[in-house]
Backbone bond lengths (Angstrom), bond angles and torsions (degrees), N, CA, C in turn:
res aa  C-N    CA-C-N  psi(-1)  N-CA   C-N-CA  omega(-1)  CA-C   N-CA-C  phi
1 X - - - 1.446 - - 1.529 110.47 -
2 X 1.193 100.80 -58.40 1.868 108.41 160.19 1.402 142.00 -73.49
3 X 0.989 123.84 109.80 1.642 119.22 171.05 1.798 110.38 -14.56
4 X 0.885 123.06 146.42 1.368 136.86 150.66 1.296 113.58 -31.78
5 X 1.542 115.72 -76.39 1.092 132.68 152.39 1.504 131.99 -16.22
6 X 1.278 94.95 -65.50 1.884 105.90 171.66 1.711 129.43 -76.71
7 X 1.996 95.21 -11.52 1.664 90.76 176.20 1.818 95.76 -94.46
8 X 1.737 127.09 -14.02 1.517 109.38 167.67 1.606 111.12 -67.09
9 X 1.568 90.55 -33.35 1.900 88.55 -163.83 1.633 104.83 -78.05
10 X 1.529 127.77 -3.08 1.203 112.99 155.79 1.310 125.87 -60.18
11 X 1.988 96.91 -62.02 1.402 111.81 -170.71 1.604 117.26 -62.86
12 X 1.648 120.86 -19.74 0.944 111.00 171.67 1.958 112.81 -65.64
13 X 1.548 91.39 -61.50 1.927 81.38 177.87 1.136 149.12 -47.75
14 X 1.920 89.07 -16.22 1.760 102.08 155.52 1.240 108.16 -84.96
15 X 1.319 143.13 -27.91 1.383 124.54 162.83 1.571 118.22 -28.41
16 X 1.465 91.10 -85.51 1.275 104.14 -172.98 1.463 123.18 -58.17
17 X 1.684 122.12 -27.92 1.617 94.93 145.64 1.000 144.43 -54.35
18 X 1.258 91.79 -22.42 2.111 88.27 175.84 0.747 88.97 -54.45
19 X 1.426 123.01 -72.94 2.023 107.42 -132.72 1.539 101.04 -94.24
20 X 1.388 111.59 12.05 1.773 103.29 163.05 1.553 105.95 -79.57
21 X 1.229 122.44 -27.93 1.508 140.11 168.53 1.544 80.54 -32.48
22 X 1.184 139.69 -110.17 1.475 143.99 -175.55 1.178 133.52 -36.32
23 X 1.765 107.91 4.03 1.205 114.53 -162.22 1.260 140.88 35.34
24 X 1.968 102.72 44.00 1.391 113.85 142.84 1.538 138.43 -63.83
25 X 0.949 127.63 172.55 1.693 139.23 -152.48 1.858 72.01 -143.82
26 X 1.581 132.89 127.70 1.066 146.21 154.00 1.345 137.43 -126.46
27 X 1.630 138.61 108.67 1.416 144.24 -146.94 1.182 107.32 -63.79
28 X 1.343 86.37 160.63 1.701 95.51 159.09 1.002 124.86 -51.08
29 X 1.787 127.44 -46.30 1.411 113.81 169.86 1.102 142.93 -111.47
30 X 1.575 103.17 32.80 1.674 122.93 149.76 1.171 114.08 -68.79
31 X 1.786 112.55 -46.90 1.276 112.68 172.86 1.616 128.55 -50.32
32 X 1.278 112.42 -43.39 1.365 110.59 -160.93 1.612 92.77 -74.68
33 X 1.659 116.65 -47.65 1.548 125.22 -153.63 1.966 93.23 -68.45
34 X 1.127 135.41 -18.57 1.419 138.48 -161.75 2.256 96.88 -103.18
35 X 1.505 107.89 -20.94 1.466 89.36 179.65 1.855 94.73 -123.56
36 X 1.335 110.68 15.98 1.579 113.00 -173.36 1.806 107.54 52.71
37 X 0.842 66.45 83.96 2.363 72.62 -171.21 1.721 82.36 -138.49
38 X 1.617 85.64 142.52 1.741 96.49 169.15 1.846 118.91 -86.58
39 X 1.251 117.11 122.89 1.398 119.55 -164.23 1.380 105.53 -15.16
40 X 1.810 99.60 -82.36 1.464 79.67 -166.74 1.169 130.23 -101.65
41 X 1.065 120.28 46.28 1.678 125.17 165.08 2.001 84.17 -91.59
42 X 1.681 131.83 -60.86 1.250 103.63 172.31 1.639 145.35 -29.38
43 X 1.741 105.68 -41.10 0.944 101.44 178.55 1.987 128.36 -82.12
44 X 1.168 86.49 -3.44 1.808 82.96 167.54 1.268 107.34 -117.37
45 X 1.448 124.17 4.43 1.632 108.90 134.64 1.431 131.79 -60.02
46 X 1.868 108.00 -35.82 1.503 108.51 -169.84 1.689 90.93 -90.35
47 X 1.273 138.14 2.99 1.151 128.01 174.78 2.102 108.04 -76.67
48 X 1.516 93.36 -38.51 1.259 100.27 -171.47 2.104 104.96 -65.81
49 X 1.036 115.06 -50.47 1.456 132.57 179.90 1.732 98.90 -65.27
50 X 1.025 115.27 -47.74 1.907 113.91 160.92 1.591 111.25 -36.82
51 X 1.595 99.13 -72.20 1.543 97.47 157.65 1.302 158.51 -26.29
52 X 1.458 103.04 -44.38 1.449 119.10 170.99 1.349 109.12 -95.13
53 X 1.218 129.00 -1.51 1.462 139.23 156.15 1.818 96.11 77.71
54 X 1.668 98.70 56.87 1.314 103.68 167.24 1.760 120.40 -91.77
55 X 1.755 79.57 -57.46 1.925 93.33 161.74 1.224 91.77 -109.66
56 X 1.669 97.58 -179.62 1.880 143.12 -157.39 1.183 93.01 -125.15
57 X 1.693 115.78 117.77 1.288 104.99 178.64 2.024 94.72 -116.46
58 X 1.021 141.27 135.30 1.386 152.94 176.43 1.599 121.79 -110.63
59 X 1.177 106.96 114.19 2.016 82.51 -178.07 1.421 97.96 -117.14
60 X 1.207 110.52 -165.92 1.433 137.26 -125.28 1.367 144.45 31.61
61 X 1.353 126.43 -140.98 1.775 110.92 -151.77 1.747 110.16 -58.37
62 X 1.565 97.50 -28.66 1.655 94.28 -175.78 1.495 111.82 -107.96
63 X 1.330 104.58 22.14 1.969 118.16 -174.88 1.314 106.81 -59.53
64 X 1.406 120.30 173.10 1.311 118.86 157.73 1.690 106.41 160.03
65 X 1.040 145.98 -119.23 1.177 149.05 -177.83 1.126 126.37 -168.71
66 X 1.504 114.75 137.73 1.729 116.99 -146.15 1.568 110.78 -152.74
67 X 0.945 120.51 145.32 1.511 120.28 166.06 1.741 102.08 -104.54
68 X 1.451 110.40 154.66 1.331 111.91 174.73 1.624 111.39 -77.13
69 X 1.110 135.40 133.52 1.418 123.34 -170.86 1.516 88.42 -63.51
70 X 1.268 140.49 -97.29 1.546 131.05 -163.45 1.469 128.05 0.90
71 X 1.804 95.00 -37.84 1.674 93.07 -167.26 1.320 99.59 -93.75
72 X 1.685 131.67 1.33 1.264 98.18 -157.12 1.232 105.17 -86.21
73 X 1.427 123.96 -19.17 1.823 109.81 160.80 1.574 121.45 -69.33
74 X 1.157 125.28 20.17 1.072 110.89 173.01 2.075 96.27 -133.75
75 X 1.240 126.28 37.05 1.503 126.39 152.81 1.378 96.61 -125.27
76 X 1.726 101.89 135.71 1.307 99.00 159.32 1.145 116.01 -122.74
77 X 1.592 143.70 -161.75 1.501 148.70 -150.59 1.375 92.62 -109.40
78 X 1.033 136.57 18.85 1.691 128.32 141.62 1.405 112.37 -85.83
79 X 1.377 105.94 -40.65 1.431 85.90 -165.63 1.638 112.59 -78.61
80 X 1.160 118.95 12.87 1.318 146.77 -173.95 1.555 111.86 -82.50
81 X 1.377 79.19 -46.52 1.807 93.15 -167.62 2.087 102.75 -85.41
82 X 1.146 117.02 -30.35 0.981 138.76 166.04 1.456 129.34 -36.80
83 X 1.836 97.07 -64.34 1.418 104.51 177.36 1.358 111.54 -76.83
84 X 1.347 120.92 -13.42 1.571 130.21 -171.07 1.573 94.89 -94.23
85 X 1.508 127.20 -70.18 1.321 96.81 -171.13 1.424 99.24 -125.85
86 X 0.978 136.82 83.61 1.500 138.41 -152.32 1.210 121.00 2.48
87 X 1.927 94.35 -140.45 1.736 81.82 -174.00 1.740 111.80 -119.03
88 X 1.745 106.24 24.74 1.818 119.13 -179.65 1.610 105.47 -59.05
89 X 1.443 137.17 -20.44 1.241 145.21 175.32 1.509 101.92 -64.48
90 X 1.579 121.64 -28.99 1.424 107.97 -171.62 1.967 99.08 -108.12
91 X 1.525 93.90 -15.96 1.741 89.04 -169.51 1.673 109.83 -116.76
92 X 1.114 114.53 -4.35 1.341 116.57 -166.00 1.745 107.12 -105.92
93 X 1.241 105.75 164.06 1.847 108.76 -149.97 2.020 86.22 -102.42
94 X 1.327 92.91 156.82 1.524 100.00 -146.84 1.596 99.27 -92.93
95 X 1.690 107.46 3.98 1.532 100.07 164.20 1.725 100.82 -118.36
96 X 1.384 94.39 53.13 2.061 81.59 179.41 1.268 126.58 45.15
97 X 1.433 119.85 11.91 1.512 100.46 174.06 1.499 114.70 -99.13
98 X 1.291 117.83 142.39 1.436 144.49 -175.73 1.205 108.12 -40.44
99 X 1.988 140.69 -56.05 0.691 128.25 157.95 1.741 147.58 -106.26
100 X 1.400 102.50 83.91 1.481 99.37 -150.18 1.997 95.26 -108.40
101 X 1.266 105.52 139.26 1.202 94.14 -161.37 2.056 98.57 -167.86
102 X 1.650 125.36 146.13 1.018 96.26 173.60 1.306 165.31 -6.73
103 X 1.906 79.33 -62.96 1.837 109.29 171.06 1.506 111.59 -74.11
104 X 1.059 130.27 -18.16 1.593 128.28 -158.84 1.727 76.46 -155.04
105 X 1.352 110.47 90.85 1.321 107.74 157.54 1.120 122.17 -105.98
106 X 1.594 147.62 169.03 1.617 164.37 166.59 1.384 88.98 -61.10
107 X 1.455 105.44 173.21 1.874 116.13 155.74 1.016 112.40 -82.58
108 X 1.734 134.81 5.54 1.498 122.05 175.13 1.569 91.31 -114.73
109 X 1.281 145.71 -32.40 1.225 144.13 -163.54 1.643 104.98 7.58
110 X 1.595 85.09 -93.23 1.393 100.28 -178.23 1.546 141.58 -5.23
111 X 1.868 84.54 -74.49 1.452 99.83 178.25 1.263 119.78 -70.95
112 X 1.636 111.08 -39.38 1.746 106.14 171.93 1.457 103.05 -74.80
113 X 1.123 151.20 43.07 1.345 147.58 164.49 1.913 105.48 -96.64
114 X 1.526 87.56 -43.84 1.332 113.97 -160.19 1.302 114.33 -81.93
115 X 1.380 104.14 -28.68 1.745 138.91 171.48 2.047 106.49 -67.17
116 X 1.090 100.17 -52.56 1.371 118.16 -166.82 1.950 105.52 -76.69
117 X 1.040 99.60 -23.30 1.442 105.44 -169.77 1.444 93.32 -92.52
118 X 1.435 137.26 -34.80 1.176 114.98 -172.82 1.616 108.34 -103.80
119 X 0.964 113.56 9.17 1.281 128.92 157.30 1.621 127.94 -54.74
120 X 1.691 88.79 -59.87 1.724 123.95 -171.24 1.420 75.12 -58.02
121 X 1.893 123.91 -69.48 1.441 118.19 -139.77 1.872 103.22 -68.04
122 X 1.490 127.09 -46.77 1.136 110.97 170.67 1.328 136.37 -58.90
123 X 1.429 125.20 2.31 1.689 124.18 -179.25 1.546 92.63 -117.10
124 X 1.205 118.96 -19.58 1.631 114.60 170.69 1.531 111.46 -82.09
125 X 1.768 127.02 -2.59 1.419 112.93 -176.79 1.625 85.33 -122.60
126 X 0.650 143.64 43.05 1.888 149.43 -143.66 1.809 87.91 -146.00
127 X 1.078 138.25 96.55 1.531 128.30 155.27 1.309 126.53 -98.45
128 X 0.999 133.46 143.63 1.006 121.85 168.07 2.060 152.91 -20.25
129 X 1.614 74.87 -56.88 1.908 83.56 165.17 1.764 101.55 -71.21
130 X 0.769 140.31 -29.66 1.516 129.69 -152.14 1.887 84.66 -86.72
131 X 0.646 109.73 -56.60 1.765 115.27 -162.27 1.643 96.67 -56.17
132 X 1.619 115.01 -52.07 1.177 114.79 154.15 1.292 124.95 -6.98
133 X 1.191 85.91 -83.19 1.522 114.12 171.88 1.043 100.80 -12.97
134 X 1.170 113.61 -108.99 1.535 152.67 152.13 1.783 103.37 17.24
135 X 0.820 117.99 -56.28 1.677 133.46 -167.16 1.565 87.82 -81.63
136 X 1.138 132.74 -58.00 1.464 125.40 -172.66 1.097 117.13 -67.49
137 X 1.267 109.01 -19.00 2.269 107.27 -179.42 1.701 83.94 -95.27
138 X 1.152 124.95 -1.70 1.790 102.91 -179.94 1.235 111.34 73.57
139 X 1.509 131.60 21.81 1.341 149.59 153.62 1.120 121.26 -44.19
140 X 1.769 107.62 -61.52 1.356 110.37 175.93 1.773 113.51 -119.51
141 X 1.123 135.71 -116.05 1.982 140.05 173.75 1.649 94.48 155.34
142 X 1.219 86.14 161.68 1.413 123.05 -167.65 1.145 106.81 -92.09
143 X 1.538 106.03 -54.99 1.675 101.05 -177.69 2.155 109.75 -146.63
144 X 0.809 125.08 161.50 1.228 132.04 -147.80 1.574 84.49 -85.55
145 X 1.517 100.69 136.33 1.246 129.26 164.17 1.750 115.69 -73.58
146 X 1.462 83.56 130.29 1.884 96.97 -171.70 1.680 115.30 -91.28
C-alpha cells in the first residue's frame, strides 16, 4: 500500500518520537539499525521529512534527530505519508488511471473510494505522541522480533 520509502519514513518518525518523548537527540544509525533500513537509503528519507519540517535534524558531536516534544501531538501519520509520497494514496484511482472519477469510474472505484477514506481518517487521527505511546508500553514494535 506504501512506498518502500514511506513505510521507513513512517517507522523512522516513530522511532524518533519515542525517544524525543525523553528528549533524546537519535543517529543516523540507531535509526536505520532499530527499523532495519539501509543507511543511506534512511538518510534521504529523513532528509525528505527534515524538509517538511516533520523531524529536527542538528549535526555535530551531540547532533542527531528529534521531534519537539510539543509537536508530537500535533503531527500525524498522514502528513507522513504525504511528504513521502504525496497525497495520490488518498485521491488517486486504485488502477492508475488518469481519469477515474464517479461519473467515469474503474471496476474498483467504489470500494477503493471507501477504502481510501477510511484510511485518510485513521492516519489523520493517529499522532505521533500517542503511537509513541504505544511503542513504549510494548503495545505495538517497529520491527518483528527474531
Amino acid at each position: 500500500m506504501f512506498s518502500k520509502s514511506c513505510e521507513y519514513g513512517i517507522k523512522a518518525t516513530l522511532f524518533i518520537a519515542q525517544k524525543s518523548q525523553w528528549g533524546e537527540r537519535v543517529s543516523l544509525k540507531e535509526i536505520a539499525t532499530a527499523i532495519d533500513s539501509p543507511i543511506a537509503f534512511t538518510a534521504k528519507i529523513l532528509q525528505v521529512l527534515a524538509k517538511a519540517n516533520i523531524i529536527t535534524s542538528t549535526k555535530g558531536l551531540r547532533g542527531g534527530y528529534q521531534i519537539e516534544k510539543e509537536r508530537l501531538p500535533k503531527i500525524n501519520l498522514r502528513q507522513i505519508v504525504e511528504a513521502i509520497d504525496g497525497n495520490s494514496l488518498f485521491q488517486g484511482c486504485a488502477l492508475g488511471l488518469n481519469k477515474c472519477n464517479a461519473k467515469e469510474p474503474c471496476p474498483l472505484h467504489d470500494q477503493f473510494v471507501a477504502i481510501r477514506d477510511e484510511l485518510s481518517v485513521a492516519l489523520s487521527s493517529s499522532n505521533l505522541l500517542d503511537v509513541a505511546m504505544d511503542l513504549n508500553l510494548g503495545i505495538s514494535v517497529l520491527k518483528r522480533q527474531r
